[in-house]
N, C-alpha and C positions, 0 to 999 in steps of 0.2 A: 548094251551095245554088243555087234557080233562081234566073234573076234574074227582078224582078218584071215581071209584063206590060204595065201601065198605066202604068211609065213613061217617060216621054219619052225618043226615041235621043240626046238630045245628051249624056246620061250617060255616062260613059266608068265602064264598072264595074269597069277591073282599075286605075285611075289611081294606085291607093298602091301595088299589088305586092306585101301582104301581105294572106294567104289570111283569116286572122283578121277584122278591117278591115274587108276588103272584105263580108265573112259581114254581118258588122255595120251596116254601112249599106245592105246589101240587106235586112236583117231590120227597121232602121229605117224604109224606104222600103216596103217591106210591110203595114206595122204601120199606119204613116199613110196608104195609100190605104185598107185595110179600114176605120180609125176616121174618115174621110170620107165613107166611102158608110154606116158605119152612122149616125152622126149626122148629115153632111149640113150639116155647119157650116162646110165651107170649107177647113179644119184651124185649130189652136191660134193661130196669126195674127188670126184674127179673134175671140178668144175675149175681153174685156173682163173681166178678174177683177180686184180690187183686189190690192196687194201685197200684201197679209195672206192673201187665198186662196189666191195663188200660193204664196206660202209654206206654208201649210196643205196645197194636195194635194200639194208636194214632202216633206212632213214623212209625208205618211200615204203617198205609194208610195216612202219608205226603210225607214217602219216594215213596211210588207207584205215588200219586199226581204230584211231581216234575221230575219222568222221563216223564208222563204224557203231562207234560207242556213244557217239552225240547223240545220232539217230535212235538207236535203241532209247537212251535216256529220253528224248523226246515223245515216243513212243507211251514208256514209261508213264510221264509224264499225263500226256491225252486220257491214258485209261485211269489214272488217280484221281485226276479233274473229273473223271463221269460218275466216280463211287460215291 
């Protein structure tokens, strides 16, 4: 994966030494420059939700997560039944 452009050199992108990881917090660090410049809020730090909403959009992106993973598994599934 590239690593991202926007940010800052003092990143050290290979610092854990696992390929996995490192994928991960560059697709993290991706994710929250693109959701900055589309909202333009600053990132999540500055976001003021009550505990109960935090709770609520973590409740609703596990729910999105596991139809998510249904489907893959489904997916999964289709192509084992053709082998």
């Amino acid at each position: 994966m590239k690593k991202p452009v926007d940010v800052p050199k003092i990143i050290d992108y290979d610092y854990c030494g696992d390929k996995v990881v490192n994928d991960l917090v560059y697709r993290h660090i991706e994710r929250a420059i693109e959701s900055n410049k589309k909202y333009k809020d600053g990132g999540i730090h500055n976001r003021h939700e009550s505990l109960e909403q935090w709770v609520q959009e973590a409740l609703e992106e596990a729910m999105d997560m596991s139809v998510y993973l249904c489907r893959l598994l489904d997916v999964l599934k289709t192509i084992k039944a053709k082998e």
